[in-house]
SEKOLMI-44616 format. One line per field, with one value per residue (C-alpha): residue number from 1; residue in three letters; x, y, z. Coordinates in Angstrom, 1 decimal. Layout:
vogu = c(NUM  ...) $
dolo = c(ALA  ...) $
east = c(X  ...) $
north = c(Y  ...) $
up = c(Z  ...) $
//
This chain:
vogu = c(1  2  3  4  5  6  7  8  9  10  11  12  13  14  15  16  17  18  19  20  21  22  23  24  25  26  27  28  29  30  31  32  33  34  35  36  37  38  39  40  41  42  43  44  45  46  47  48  49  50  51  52  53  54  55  56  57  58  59  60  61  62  63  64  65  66  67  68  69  70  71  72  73  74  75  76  77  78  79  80  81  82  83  84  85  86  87  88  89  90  91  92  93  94  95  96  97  98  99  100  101  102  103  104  105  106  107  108  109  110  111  112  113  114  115  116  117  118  119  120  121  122  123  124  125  126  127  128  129  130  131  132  133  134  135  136  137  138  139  140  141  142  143  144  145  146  147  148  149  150  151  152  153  154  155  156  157  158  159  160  161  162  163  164  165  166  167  168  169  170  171  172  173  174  175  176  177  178  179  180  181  182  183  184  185  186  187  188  189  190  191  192  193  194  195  196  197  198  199  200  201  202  203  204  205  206  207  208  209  210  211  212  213  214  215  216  217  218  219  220  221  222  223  224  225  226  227  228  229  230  231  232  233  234  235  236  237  238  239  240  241  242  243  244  245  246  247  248  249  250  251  252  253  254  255  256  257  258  259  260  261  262  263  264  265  266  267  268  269  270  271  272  273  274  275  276  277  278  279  280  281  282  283  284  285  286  287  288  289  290  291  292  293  294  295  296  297  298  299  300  301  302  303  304  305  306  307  308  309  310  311  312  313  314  315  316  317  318  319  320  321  322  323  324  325  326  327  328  329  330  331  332  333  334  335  336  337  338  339  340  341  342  343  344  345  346  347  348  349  350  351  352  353  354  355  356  357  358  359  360  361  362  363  364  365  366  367  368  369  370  371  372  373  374  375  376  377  378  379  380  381  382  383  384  385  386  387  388  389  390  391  392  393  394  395  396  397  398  399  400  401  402  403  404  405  406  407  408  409  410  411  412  413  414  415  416  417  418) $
dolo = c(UNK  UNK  UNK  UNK  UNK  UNK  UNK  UNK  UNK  UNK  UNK  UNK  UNK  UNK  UNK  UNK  UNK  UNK  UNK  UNK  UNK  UNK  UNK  UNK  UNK  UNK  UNK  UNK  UNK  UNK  UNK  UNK  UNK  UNK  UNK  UNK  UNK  UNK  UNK  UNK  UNK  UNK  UNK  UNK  UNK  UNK  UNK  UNK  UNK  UNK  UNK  UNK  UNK  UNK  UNK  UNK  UNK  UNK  UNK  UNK  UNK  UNK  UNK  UNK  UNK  UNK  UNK  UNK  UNK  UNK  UNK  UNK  UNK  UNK  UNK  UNK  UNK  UNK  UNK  UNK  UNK  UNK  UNK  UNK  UNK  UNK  UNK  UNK  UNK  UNK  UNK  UNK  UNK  UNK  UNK  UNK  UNK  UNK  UNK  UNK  UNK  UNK  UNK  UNK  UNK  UNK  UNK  UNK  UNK  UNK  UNK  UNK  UNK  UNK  UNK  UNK  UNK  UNK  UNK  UNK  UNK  UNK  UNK  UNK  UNK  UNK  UNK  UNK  UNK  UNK  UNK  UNK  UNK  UNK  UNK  UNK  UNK  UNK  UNK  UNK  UNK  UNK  UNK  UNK  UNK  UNK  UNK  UNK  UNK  UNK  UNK  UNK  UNK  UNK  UNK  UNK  UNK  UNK  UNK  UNK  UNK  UNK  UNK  UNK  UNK  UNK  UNK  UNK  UNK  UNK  UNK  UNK  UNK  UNK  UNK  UNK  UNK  UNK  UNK  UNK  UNK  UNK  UNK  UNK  UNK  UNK  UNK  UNK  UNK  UNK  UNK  UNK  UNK  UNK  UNK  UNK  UNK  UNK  UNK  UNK  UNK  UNK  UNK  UNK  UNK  UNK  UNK  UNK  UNK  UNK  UNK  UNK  UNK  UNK  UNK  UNK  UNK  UNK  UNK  UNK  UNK  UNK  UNK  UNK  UNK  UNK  UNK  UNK  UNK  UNK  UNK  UNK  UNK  UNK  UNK  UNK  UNK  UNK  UNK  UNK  UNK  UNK  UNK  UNK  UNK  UNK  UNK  UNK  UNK  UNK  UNK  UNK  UNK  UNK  UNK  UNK  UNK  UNK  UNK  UNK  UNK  UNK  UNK  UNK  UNK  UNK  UNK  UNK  UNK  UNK  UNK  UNK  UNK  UNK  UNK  UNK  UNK  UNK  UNK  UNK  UNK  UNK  UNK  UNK  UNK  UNK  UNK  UNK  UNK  UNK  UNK  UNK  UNK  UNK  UNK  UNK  UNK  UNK  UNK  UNK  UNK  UNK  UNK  UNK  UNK  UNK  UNK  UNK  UNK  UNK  UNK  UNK  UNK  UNK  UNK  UNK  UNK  UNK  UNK  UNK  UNK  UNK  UNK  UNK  UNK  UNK  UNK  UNK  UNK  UNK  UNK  UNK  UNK  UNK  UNK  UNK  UNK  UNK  UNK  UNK  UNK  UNK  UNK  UNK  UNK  UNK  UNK  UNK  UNK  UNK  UNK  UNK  UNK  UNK  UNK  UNK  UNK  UNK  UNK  UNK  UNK  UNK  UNK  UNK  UNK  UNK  UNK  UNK  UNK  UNK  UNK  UNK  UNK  UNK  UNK  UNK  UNK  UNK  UNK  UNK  UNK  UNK  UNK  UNK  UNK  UNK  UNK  UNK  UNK  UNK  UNK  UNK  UNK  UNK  UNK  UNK  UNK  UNK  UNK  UNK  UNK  UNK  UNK  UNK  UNK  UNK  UNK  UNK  UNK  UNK  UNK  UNK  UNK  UNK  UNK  UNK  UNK  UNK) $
east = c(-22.2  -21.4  -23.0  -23.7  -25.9  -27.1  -28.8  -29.8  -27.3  -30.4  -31.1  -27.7  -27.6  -30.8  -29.7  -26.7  -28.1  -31.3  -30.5  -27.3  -29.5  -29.2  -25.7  -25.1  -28.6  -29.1  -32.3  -32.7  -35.1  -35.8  -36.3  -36.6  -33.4  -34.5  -32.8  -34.0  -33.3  -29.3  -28.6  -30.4  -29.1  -25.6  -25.9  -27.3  -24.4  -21.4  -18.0  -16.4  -19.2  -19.1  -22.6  -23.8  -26.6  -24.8  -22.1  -24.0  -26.4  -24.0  -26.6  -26.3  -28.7  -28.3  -30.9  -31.3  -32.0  -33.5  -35.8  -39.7  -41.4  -39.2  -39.4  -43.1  -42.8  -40.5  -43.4  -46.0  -43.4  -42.7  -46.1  -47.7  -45.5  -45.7  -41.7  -39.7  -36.9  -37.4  -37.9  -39.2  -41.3  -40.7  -44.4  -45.6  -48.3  -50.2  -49.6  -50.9  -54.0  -52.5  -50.2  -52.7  -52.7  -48.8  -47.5  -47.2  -49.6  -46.8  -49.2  -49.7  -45.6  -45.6  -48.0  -47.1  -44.3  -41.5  -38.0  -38.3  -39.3  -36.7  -37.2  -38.1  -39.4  -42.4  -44.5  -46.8  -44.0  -44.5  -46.6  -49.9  -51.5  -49.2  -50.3  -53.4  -52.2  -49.4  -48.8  -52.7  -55.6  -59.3  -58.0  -55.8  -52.0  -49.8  -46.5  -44.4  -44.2  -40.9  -40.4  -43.1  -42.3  -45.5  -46.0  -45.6  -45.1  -42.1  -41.2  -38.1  -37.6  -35.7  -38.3  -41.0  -39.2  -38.7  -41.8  -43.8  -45.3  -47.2  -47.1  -50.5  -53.1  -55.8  -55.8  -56.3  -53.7  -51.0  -52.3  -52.1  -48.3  -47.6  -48.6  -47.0  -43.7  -43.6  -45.0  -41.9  -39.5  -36.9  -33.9  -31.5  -27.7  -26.9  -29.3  -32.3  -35.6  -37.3  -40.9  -44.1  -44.4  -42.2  -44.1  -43.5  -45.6  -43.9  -46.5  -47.3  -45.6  -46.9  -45.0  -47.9  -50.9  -49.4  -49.3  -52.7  -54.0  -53.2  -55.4  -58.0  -58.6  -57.6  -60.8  -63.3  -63.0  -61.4  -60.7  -63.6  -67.3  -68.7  -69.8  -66.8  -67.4  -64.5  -65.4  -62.2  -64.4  -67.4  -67.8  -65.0  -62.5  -62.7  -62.2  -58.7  -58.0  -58.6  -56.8  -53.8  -54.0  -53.6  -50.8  -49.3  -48.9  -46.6  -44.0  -40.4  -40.6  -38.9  -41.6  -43.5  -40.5  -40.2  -40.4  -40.1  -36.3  -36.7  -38.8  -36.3  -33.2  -34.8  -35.7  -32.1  -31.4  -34.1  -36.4  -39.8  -40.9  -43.5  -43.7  -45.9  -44.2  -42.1  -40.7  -37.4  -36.4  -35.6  -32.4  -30.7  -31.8  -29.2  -26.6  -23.0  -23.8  -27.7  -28.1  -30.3  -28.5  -30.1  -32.9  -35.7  -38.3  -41.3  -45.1  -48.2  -50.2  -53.2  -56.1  -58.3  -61.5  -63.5  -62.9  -64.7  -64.5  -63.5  -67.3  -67.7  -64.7  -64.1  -60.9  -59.4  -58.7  -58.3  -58.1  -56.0  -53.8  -50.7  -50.3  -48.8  -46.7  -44.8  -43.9  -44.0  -42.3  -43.6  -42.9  -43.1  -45.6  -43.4  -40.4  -38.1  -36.0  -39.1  -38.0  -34.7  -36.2  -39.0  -35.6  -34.2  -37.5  -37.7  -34.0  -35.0  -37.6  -37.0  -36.3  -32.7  -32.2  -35.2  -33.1  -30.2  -31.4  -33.2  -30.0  -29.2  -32.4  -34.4  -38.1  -38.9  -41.8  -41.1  -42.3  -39.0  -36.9  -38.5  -37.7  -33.9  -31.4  -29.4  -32.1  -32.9  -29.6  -29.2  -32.6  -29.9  -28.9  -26.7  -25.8  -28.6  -30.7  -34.0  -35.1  -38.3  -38.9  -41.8  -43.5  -43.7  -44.5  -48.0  -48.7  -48.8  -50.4  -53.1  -52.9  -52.0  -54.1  -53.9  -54.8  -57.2  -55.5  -57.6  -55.5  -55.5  -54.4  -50.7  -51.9  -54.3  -52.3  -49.5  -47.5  -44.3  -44.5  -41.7) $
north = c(-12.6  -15.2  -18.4  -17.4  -14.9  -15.6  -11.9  -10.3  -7.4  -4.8  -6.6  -5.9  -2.1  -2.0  -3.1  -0.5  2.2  2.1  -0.1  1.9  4.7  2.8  1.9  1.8  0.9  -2.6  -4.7  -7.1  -10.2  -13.3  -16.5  -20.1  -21.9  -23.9  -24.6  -21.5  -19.4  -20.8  -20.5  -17.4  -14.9  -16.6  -15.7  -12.4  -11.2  -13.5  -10.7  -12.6  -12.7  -9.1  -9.8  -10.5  -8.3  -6.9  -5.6  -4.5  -2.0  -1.7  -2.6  -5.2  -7.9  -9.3  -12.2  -13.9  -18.2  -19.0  -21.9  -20.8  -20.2  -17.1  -16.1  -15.4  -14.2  -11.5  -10.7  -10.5  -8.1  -6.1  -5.6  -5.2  -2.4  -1.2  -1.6  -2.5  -4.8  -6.6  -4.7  -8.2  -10.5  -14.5  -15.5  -19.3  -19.8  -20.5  -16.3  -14.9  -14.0  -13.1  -10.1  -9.1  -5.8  -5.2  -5.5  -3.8  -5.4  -6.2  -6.1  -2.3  -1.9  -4.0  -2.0  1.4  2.0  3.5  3.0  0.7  -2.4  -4.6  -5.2  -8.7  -9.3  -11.0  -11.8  -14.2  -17.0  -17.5  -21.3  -19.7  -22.2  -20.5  -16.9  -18.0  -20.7  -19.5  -15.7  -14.3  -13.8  -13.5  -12.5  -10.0  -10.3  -10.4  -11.4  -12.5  -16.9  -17.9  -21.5  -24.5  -27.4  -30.0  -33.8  -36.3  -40.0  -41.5  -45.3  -47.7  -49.1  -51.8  -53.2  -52.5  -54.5  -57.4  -57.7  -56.9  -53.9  -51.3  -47.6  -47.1  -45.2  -45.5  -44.6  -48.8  -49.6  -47.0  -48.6  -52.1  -51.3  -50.1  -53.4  -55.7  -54.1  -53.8  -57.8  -59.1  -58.1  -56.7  -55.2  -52.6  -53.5  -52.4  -54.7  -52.2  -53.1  -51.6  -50.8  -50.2  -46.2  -43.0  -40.8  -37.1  -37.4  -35.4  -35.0  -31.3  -30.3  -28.5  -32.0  -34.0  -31.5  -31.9  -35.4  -36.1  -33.1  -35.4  -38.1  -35.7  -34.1  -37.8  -39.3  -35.6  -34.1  -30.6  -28.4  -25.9  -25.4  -23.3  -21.3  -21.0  -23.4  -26.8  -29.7  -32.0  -34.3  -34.9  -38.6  -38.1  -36.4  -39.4  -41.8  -40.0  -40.3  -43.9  -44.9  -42.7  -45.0  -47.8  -46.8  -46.3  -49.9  -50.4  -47.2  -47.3  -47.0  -43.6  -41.7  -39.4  -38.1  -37.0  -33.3  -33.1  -33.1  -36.2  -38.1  -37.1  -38.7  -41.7  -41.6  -41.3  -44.1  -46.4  -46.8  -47.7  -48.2  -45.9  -41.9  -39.6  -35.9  -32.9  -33.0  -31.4  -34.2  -36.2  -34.6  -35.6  -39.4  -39.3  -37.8  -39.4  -39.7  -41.0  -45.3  -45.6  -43.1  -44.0  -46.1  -43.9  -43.0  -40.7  -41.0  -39.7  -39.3  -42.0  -40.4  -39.4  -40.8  -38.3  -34.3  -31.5  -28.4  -24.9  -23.9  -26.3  -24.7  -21.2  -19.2  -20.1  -23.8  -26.2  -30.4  -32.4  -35.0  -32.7  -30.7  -27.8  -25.9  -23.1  -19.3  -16.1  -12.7  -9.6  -5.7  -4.6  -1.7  -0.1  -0.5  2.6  1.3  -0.3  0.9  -0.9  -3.6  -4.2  -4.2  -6.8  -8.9  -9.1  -10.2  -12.4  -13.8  -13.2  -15.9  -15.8  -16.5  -18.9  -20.7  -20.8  -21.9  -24.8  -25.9  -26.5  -28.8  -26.5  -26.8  -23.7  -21.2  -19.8  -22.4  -21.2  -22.5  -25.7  -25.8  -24.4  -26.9  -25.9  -28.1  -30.2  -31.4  -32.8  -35.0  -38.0  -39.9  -37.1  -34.8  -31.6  -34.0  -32.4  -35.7  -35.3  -32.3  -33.5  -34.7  -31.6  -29.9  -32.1  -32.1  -28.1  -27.6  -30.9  -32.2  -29.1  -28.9  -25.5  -24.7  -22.6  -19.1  -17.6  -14.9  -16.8  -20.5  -20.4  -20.8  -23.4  -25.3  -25.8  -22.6  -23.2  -25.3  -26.7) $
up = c(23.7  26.6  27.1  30.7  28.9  25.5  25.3  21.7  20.7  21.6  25.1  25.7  24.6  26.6  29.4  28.9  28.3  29.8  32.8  33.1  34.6  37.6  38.1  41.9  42.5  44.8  44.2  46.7  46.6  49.1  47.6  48.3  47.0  44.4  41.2  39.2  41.9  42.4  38.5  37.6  40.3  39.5  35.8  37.2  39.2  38.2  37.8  35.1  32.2  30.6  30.3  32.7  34.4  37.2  34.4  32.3  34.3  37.3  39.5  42.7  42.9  46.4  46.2  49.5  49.4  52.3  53.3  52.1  55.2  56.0  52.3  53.6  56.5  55.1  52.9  55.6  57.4  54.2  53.5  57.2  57.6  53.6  53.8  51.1  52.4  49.6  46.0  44.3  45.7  45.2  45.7  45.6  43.6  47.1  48.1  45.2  46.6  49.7  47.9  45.1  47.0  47.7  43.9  40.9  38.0  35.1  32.6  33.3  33.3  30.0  28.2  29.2  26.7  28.5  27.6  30.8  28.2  27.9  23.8  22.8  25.9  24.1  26.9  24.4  24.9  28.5  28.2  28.8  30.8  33.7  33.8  35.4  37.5  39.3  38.8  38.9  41.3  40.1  36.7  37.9  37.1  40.0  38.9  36.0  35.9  37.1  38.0  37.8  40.2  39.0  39.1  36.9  36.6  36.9  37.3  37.6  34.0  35.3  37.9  34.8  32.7  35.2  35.9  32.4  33.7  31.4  32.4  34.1  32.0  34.8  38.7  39.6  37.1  38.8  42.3  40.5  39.6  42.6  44.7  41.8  42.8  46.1  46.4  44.1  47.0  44.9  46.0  45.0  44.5  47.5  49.2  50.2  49.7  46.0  47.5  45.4  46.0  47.2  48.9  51.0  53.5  56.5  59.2  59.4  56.4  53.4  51.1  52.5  52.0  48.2  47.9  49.2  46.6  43.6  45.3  45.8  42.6  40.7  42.4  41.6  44.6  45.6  48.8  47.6  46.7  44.4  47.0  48.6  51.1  52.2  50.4  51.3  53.5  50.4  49.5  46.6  49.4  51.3  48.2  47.7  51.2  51.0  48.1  49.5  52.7  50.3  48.8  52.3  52.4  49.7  50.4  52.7  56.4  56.5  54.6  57.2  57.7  54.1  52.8  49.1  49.4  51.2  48.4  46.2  47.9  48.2  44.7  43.7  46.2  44.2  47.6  45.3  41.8  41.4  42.1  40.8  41.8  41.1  37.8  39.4  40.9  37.1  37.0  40.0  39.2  36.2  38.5  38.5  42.1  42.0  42.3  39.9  36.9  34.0  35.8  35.9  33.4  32.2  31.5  30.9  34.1  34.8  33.9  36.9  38.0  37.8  38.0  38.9  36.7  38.3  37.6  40.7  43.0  43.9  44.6  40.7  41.9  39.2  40.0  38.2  39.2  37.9  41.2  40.5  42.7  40.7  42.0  40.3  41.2  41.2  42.0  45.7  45.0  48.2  46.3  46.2  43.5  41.3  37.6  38.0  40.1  37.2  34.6  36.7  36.7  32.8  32.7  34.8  33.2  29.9  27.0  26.8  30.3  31.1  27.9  30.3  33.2  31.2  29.3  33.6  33.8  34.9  33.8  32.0  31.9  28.4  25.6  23.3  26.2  25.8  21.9  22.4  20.1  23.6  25.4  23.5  23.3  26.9  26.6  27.2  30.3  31.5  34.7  34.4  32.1  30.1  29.4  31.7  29.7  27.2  30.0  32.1  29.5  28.9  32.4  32.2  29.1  29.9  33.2  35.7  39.0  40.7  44.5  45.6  45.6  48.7  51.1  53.8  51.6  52.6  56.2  55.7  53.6  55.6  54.6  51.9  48.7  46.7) $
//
């Protein structure tokens, strides 16, 4: 077995046999092009590892990476016109309730017993707290979990140090660290400024609607009611507004203008001190390339303020200052090709390859991929670090906030996510 592909001997006589069925069959999926997406479709489909899926079923994957806004309105197309341009659906966690309808439930597929089942599949190793946040709607399965983008602290060890700074363990003490930093006027070696907070605060953009989330929930408030109804402008809305607006006077000039990708170039440029984002940004700060290699570090997220409980939202949202904003993919239910399209999707998704992609510093969705000697190996100052690792993990198992997950949420939040 390759290292491209570190299947079990029966996966790969599954996948044979059973998946051989359908040699000559394409799949086809659109996806944002994040890192899950680039390494597993190139594990997927690369010619020169025997085992790689395309080789061993004979069946083409053409997976499309495109930026996330057309991944959904190919959906919206697909499913208007119950089409099936696409045979898998890529679905942010923000869609889910959008495409209940339009996909096949996997816990059906997984517990029909067909010879369809990849073996060892063990669907109990996905980290649970993710089946309901990012790949269900109203208890109802939608997808299988395949990547989890979600905040956590970060901050410049060196300024820390500098300074005698303690990792915040409260909302005034992150806000606290935030200010000492950006009032001790430090400066990179290149000779930009070091400012107290990195934000991604793009006007219009789906980046900022994230950002301001954390605030929100951190200080008890949330987008919804119990009954349904928008809550972002209650007395605790506002307080998260506000003590976002005073954190906008300690970040770098350039930060409206700042998707996601932008907050994490200027990370890697060491433009503030503090951050408190994606996890899948940690990697590139210990890039060859990245002015601040070894600079950056983890902890836990400050405890919130207050926060609600989902008994006090609606439409399974769930505050915490660890935004979440992970995807899932599920089975076109228009799908022509769905048995090999739902073999692909456990490949996919499945231990051995979820191991893979983490062992590229990707944060997996399986918890034996966070375990993997494989893994655990690169938790060093190193290109494709997992050093960030233990702390993703805590934000998802303690810490994760969840959107509402409402049909019409992709549109009122800005449509996309990261």
């Amino acid at each position: 077995q390759s290292v491209g592909a570190p299947l079990n001997d029966a996966q790969i006589a599954w996948l044979k046999e059973v998946g051989g069925k359908f040699k000559g069959t394409t799949v086809r999926i659109s996806s944002e092009s994040t890192a899950p997406s680039q390494i597993i479709s190139a594990l997927a489909t690369n010619k020169d590892d025997p085992n790689s899926f395309s080789n061993l079923t004979g069946i083409e994957v053409v997976w499309e990476q495109i930026p996330l806004d057309q991944v959904l309105s190919k959906l919206v197309q697909d499913t208007a016109t119950e089409s099936a341009q696409n045979d898998i659906y890529y679905m942010d966690q923000a869609w889910v309730g959008r495409f209940v309808n339009d996909t096949v439930d996997p816990s059906v597929r997984l517990a029909d017993g067909s010879e369809f089942n990849m073996p060892d599949y063990n669907f109990d190793d996905f980290v649970p707290e993710l089946l309901p946040a990012l790949a269900s709607y109203d208890g109802r399965l939608v997808g299988l979990p395949f990547d989890i983008p979600i905040f956590i602290y970060m901050y410049r060890r060196d300024v820390y140090e500098k300074l005698g700074l303690k990792p915040a363990t409260t909302m005034p003490e992150f806000l606290a660290a935030v200010k000492a930093a950006d009032e001790a006027k430090l400066k990179n070696a290149d000779g930009t400024d070091i400012r107290g907070y990195i934000g991604q605060w793009q006007s219009g953009h789906y980046a900022l609607q994230c950002d301001w989330t954390a605030w929100l929930w951190s200080h008890g408030g949330s987008h919804t009611g119990p009954d349904g109804s928008v809550v972002i402008n209650d007395e605790k809305g506002i307080a998260g507004a506000e003590y976002m607006m005073e954190l906008a006077k300690y970040v770098p000039s350039g930060v409206t203008t700042w998707d996601w990708g932008g907050q994490g170039t200027a990370m890697g440029a060491g433009l503030g001190a503090n951050v408190i984002s994606w996890a899948e940004f940690f990697p590139g700060l210990d890039n060859d390339n990245s002015a601040t290699k070894g600079m950056w570090e983890t902890a836990d997220l400050p405890m919130e303020l207050e926060l609600r409980t989902t008994d006090q939202t609606s439409f399974d949202e769930k505050p915490a200052i660890g935004h979440q904003g992970g995807s899932c993919m599920g089975l076109s239910k228009y799908s022509k090709n769905v048995d090999a399209a739902w073999i692909f999707l456990q490949y996919a998704t499945s231990a051995p390859i979820q191991t893979a992609a983490a062992a590229s510093s990707n944060t997996p969705i399986r918890l034996s991929a966070f375990e993997a000697p494989i893994v655990k190996e690169r938790a060093i100052v190193t290109s494709l670090t997992t050093r960030h690792f233990p702390a993703a993990l805590k934000a998802i198992q303690t810490r994760m906030g969840s959107e509402p997950h409402f049909p019409g949420w992709a549109t009122a939040s800005g449509t996309g996510g990261p």
